[in-house]
N, CA, C and O of each residue as an XYZ file, in Angstrom:
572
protein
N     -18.847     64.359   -107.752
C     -20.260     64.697   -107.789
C     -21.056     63.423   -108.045
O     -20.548     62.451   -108.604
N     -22.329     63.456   -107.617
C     -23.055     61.824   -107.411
C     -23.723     62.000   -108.554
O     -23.385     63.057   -109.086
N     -24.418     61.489   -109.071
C     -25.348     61.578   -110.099
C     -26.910     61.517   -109.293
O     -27.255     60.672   -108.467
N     -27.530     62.407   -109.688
C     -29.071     62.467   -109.072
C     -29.734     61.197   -109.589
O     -30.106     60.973   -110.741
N     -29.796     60.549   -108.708
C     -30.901     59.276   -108.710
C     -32.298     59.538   -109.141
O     -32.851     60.437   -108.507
N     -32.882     59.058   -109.918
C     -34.169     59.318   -110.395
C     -35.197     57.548   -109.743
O     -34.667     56.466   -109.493
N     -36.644     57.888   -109.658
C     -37.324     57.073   -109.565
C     -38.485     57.453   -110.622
O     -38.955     58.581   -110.772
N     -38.723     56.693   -111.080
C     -40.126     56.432   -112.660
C     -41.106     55.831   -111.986
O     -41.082     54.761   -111.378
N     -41.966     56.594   -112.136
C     -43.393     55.867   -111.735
C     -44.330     56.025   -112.667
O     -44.888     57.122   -112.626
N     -44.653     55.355   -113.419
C     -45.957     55.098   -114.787
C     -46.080     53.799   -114.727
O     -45.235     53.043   -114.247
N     -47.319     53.422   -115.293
C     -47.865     52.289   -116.191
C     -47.785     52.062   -116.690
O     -48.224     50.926   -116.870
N     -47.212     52.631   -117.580
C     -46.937     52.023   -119.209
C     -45.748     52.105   -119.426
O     -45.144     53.169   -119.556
N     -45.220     50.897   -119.499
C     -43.682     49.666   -119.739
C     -42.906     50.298   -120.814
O     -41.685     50.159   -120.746
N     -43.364     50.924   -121.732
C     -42.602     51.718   -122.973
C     -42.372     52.949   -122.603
O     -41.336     53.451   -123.039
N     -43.386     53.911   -121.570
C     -42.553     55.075   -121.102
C     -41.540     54.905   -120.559
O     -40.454     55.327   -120.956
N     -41.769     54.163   -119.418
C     -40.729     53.547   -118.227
C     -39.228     53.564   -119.225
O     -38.250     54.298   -119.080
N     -39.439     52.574   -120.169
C     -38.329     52.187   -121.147
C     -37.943     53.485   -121.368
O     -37.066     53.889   -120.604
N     -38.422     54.396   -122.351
C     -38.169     55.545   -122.980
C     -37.386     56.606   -121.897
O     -36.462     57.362   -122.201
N     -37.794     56.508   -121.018
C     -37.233     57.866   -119.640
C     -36.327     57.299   -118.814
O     -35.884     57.906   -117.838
N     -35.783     55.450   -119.294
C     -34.791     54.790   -118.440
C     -33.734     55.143   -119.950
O     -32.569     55.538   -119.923
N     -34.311     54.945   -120.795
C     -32.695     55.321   -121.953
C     -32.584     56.623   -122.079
O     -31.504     56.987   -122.544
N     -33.587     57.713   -121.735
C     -33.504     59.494   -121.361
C     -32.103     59.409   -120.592
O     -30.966     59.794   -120.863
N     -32.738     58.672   -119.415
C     -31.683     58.450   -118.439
C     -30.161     58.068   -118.325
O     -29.242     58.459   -117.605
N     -30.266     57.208   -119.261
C     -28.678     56.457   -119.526
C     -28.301     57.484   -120.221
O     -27.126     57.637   -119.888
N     -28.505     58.101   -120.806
C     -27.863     59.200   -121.849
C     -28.121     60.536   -121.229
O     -28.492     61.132   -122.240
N     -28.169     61.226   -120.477
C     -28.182     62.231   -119.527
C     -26.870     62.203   -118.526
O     -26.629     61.296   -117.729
N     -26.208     63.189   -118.701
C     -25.258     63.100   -117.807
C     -25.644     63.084   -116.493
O     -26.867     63.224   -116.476
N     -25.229     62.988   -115.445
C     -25.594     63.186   -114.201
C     -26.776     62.933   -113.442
O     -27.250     63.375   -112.395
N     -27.108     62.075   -114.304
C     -28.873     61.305   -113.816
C     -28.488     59.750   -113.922
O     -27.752     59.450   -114.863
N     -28.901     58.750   -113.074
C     -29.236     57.562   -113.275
C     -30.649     57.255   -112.676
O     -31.169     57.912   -111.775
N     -31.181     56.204   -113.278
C     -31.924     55.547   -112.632
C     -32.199     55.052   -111.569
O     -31.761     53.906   -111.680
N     -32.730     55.167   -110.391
C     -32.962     54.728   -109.174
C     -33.981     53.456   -109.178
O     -33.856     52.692   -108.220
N     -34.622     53.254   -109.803
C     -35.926     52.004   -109.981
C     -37.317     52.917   -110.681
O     -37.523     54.073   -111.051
N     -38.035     51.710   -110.603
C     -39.075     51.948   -111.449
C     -40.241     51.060   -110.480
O     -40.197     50.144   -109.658
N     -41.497     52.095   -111.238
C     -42.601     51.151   -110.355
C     -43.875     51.559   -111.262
O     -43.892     52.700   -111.725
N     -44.886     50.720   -111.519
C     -46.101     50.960   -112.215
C     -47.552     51.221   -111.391
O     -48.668     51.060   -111.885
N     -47.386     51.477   -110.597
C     -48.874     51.949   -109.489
C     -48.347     52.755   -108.508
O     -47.282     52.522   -107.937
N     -49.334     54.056   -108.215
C     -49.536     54.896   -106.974
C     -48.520     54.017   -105.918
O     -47.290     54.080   -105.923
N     -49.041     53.497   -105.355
C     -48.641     52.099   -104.474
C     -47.113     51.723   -104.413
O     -46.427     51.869   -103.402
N     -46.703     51.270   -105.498
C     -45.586     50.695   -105.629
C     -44.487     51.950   -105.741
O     -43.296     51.686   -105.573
N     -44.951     53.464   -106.058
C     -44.268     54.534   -106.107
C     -43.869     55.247   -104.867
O     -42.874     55.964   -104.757
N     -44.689     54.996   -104.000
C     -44.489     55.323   -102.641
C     -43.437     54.436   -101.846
O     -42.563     54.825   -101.071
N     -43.711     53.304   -102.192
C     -43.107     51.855   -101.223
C     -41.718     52.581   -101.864
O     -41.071     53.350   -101.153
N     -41.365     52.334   -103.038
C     -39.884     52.887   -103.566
C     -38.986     53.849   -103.410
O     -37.756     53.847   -103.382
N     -40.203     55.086   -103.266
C     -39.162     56.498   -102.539
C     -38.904     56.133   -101.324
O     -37.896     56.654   -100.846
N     -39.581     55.283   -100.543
C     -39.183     54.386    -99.013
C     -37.927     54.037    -99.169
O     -36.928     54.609    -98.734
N     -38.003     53.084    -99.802
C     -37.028     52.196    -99.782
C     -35.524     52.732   -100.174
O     -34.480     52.824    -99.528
N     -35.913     53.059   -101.608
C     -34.697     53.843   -102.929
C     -34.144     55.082   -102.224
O     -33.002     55.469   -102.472
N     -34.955     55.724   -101.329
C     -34.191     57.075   -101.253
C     -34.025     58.059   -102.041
O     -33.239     58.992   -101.874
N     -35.110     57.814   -103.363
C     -34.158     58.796   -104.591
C     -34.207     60.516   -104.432
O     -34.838     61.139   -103.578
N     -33.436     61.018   -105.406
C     -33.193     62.264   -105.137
C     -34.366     63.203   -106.110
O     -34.739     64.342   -105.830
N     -34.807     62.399   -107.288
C     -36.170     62.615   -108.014
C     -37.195     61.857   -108.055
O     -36.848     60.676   -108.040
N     -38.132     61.977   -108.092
C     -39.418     60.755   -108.796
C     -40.291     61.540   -109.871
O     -40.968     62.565   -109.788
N     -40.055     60.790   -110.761
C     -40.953     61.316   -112.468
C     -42.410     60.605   -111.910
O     -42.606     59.391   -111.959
N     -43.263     61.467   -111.442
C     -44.601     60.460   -111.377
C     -45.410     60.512   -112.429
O     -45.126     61.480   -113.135
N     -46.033     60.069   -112.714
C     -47.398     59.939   -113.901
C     -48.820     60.250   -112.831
O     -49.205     59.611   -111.851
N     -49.257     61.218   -113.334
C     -50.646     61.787   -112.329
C     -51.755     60.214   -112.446
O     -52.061     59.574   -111.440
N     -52.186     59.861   -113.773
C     -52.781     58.897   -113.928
C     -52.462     57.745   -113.881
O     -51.992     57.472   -114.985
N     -52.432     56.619   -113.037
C     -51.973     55.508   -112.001
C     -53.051     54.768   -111.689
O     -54.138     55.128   -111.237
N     -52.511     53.332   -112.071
C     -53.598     52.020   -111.119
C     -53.556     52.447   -109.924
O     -52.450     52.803   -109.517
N     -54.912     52.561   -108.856
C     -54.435     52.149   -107.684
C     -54.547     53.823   -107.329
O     -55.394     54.557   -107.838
N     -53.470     54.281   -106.310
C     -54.026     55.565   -105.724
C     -52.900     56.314   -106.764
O     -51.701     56.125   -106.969
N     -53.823     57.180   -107.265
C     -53.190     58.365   -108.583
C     -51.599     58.692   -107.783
O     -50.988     58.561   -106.723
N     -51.507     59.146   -109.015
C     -50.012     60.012   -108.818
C     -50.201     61.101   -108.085
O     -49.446     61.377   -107.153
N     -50.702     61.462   -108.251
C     -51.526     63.028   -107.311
C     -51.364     62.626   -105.814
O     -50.635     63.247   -105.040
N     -52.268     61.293   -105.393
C     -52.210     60.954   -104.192
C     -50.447     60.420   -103.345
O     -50.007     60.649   -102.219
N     -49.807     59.594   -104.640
C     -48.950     59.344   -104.512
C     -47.697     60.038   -103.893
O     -46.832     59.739   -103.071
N     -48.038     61.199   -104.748
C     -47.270     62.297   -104.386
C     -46.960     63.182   -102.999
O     -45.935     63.553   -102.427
N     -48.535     63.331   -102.747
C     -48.858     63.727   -101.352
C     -48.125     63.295   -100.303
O     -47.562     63.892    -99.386
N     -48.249     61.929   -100.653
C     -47.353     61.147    -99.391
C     -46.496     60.924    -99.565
O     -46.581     60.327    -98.491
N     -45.167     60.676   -100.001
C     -44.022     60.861   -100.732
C     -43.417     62.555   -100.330
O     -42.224     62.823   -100.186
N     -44.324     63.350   -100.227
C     -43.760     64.746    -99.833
C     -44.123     65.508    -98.844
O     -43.558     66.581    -98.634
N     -45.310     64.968    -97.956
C     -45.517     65.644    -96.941
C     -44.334     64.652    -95.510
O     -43.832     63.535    -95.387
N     -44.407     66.118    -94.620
C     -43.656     66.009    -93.631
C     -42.479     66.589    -93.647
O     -41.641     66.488    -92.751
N     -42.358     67.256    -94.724
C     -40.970     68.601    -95.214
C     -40.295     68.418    -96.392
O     -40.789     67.807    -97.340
N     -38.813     69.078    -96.401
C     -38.610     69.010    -97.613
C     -37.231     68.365    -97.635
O     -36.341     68.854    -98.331
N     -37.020     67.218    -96.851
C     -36.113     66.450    -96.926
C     -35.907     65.572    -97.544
O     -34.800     65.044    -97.442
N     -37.129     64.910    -98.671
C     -37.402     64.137    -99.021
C     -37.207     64.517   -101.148
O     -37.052     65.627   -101.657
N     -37.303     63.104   -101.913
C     -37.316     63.598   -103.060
C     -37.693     64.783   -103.577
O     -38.373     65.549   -102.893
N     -37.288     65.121   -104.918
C     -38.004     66.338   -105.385
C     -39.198     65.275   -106.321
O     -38.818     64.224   -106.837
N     -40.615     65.754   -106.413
C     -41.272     65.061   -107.330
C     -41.675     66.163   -108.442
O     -42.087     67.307   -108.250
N     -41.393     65.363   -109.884
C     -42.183     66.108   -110.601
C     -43.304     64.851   -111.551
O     -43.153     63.720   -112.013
N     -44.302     65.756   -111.478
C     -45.521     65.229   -112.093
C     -45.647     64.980   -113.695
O     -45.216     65.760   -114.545
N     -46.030     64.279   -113.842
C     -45.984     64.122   -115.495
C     -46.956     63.463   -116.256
O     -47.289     62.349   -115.852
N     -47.469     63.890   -117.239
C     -48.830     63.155   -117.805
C     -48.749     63.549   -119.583
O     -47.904     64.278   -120.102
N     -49.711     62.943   -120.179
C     -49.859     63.702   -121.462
C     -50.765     64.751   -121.434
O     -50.739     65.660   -122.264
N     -51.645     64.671   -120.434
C     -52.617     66.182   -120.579
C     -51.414     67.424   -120.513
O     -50.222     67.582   -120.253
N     -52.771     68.257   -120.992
C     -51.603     69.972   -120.839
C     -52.169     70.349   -119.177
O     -53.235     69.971   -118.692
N     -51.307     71.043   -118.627
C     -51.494     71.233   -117.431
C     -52.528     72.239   -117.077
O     -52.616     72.312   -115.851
N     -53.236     72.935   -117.608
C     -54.239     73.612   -117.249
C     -55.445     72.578   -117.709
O     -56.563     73.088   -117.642
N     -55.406     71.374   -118.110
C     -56.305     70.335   -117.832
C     -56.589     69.725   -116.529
O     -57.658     69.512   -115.956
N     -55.082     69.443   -116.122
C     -54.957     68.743   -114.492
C     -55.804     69.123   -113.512
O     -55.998     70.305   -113.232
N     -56.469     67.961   -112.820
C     -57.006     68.139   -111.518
C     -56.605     69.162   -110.294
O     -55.627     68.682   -109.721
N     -56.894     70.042   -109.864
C     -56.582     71.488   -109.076
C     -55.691     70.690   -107.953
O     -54.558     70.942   -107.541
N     -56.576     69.665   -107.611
C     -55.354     69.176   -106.867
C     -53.852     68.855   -106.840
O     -53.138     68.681   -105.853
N     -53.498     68.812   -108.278
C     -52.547     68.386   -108.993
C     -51.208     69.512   -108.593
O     -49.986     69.364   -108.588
N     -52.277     70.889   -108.214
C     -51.341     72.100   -107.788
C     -50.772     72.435   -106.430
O     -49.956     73.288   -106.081
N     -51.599     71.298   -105.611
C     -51.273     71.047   -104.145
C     -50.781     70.672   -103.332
O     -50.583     71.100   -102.195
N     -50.459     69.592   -103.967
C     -49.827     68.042   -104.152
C     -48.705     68.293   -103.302
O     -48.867     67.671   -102.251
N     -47.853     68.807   -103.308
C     -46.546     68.552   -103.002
C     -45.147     68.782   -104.238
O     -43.983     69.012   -103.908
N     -45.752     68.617   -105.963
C     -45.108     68.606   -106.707
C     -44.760     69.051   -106.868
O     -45.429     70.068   -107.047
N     -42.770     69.313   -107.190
C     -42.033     70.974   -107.356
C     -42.588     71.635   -108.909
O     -42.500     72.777   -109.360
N     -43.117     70.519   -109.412
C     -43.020     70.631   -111.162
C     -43.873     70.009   -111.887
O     -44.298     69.094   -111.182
N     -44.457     69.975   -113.075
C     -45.108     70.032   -114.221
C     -44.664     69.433   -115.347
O     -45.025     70.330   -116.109
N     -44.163     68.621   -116.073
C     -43.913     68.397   -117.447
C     -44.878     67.760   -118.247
O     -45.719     67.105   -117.631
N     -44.955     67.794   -119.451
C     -45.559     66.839   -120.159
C     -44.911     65.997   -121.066
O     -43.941     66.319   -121.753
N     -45.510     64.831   -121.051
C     -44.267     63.825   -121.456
C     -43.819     63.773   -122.742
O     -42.809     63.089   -122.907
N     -44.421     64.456   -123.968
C     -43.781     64.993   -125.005
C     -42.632     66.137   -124.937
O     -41.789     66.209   -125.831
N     -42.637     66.780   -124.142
C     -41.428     67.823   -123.460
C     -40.475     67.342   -122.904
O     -39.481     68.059   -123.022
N     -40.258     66.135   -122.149
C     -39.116     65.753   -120.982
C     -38.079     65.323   -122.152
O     -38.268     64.368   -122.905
N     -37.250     65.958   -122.174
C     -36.074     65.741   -122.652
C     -34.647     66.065   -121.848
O     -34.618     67.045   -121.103
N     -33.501     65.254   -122.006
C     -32.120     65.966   -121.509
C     -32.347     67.153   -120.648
O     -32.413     67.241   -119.422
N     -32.477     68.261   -121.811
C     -32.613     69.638   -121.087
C     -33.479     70.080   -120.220
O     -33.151     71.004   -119.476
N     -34.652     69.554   -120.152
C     -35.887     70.102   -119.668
C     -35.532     69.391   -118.107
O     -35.634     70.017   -117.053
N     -35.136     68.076   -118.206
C     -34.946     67.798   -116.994
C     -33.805     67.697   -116.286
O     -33.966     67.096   -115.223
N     -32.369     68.188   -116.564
C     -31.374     69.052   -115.603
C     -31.890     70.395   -115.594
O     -31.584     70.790   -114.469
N     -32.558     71.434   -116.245
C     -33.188     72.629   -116.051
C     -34.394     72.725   -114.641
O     -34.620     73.620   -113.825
N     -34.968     71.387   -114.840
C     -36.319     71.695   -113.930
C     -35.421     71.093   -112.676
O     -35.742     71.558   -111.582
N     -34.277     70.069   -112.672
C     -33.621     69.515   -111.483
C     -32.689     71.029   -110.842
O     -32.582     71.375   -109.666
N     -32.117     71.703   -112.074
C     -31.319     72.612   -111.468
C     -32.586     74.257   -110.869
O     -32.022     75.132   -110.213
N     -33.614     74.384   -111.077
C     -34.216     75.101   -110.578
C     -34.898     74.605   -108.993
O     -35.084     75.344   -108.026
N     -35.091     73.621   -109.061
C     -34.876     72.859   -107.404
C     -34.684     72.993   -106.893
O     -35.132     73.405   -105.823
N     -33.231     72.553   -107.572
C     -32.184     72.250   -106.602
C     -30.906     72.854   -107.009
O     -29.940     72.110   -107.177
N     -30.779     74.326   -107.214
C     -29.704     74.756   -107.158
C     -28.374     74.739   -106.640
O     -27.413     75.357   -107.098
N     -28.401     73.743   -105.335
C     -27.313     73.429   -104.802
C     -26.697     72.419   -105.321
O     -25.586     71.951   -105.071
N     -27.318     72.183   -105.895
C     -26.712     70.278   -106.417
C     -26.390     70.317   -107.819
O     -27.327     69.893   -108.496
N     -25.388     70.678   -108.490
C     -25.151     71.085   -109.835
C     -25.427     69.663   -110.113
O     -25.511     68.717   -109.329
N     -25.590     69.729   -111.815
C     -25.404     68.310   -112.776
C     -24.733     68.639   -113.562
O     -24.896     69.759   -114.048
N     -23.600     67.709   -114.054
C     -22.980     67.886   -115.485
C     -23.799     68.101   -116.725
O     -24.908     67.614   -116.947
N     -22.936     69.086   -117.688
C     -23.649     69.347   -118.949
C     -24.803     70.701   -118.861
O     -25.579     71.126   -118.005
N     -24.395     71.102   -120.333
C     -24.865     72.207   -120.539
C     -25.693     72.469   -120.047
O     -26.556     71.656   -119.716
N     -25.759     74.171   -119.727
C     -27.240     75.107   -119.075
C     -27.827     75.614   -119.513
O     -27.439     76.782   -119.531
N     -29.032     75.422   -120.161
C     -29.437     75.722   -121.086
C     -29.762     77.168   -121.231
O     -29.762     77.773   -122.303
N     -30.033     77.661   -120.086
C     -30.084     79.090   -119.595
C     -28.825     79.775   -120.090
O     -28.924     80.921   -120.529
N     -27.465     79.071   -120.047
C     -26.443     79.760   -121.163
C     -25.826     79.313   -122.098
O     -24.675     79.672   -122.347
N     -26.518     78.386   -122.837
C     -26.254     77.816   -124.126
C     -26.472     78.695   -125.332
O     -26.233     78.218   -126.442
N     -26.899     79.924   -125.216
C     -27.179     80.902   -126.410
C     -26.278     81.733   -126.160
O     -26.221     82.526   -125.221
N     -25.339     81.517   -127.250
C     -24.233     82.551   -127.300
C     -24.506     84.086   -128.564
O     -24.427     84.010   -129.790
N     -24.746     85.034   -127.940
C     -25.009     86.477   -128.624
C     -23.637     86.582   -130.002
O     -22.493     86.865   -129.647
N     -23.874     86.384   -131.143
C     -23.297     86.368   -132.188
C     -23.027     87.767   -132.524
O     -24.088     88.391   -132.497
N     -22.116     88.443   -132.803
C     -21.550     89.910   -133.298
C     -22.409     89.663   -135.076
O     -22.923     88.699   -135.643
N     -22.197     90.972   -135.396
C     -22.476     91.033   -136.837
C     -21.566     90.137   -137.782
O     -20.372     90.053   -137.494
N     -22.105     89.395   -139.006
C     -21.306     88.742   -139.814
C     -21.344     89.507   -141.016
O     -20.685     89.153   -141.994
């Protein structure tokens, strides 16, 4: 089994950091590259091929929103993108719902679980190693 390639797209050098060591410590995810502008996020799913891109809606240059658009139109052969910001999502620009994006997080939420959960609702065909969180609660008998 391959490990799902991820691509990071934010501005800010300490998220990037923070969701590249998410990464190293996630089973079945690596890093694909990183990029800090609209711009440079697009050129990369070009290039990288990846199988995710974490975008950041708010971006130098043409938003994540826009970013996205193009990165996913023309079908669904292409990355899965999910969007990511610190706003709560009923803040986000309406466009934000149009986009192309399979998904929603906020970047206090993206953890391990949240993101083989939102990869395995995707992309159900493509298992990842490590727990599901969907059956990680085991029903305890009376003690």
């Amino acid at each position: 089994m391959n490990d799902v390639r991820v691509l990071v797209v934010d501005d800010q050098p300490g998220f990037r950091a923070a969701l590249r060591a998410l990464l190293d410590r996630t089973p079945g995810f690596a890093i694909a590259g990183e990029a800090g502008t609209g711009e440079e996020g697009v050129e990369a799913a070009v290039l990288l091929d990846p199988d995710l891109v974490l975008m950041d809606v708010n971006l130098p240059g043409i938003s994540g929103i826009d970013a996205t658009r193009l990165i996913t139109e023309g079908g669904t052969t292409g990355p899965i993108v999910v969007l990511v910001s610190t706003a709560d999502e009923v803040d986000l620009p309406a466009d934000a719902r149009t986009c192309g994006a399979a998904a929603y997080r906020q970047k206090v939420v993206l953890t391990a679980e949240v993101l083989a959960a939102t990869w395995r609702r995707h992309r159900p065909d493509r298992e990842v190693p490590g727990p599901d969180p969907a059956r990680s609660c085991r029903h305890r008998g009376p003690t």
